[in-house]
C-alpha positions in Angstrom: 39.8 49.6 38.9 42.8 48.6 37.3 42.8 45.6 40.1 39.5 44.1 39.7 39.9 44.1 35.9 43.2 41.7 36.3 40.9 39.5 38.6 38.3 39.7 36.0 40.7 38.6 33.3 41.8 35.9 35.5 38.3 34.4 36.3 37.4 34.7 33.1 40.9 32.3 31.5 40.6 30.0 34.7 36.6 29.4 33.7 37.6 29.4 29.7 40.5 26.6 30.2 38.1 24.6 33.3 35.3 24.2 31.3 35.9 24.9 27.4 39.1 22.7 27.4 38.7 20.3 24.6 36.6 23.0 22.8 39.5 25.9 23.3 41.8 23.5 22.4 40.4 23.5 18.7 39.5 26.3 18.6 42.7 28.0 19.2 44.0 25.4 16.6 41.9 26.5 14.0 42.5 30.0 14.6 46.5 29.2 14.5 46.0 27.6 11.1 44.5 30.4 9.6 46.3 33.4 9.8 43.4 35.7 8.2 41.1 35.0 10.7 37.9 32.8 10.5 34.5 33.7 11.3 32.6 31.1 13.4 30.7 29.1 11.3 33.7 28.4 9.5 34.9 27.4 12.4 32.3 25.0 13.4 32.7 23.6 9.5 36.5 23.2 9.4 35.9 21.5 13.1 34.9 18.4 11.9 32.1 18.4 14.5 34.1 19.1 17.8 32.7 22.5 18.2 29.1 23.4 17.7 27.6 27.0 17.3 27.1 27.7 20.7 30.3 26.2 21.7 32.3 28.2 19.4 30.6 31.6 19.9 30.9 30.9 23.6 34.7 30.4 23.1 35.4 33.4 20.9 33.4 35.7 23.4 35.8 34.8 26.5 39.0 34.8 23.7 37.6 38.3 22.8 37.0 39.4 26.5 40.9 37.7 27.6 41.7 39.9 24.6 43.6 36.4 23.0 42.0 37.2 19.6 40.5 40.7 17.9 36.7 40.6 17.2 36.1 42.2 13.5 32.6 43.7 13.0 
């Protein structure tokens, strides 16, 4: 179990960095530059039009799932 869950995690940064890389790139900036946290319309605001909302949720859901950032509900 423990084995296919590394793989997973794996697969799932390989696919994030391969074909999110520009988009990741901001979006991990934007995260950096605000320690609190931001939601994802903020993000998509503060973006300056490099992400979009599907972009950005896309992002956060594989950052959530590589466990790189804490999803708050």
């Amino acid at each position: 179990m423990f084995v296919v869950g590394l793989l997973m995690f794996f697969v799932a940064l390989v696919a994030l960095l391969v074909f999110n890389g520009p988009q990741l790139k901001e979006a991990l900036k934007l995260l950096a530059l605000n320690a609190r946290g931001l939601y994802g319309s903020e993000m998509v605001d503060l973006s300056c039009g490099k992400l979009t909302r599907g972009t950005v949720y896309t992002v956060l859901e594989t950052l959530v799932y590589v466990g790189l950032v804490l999803e708050v509900q």
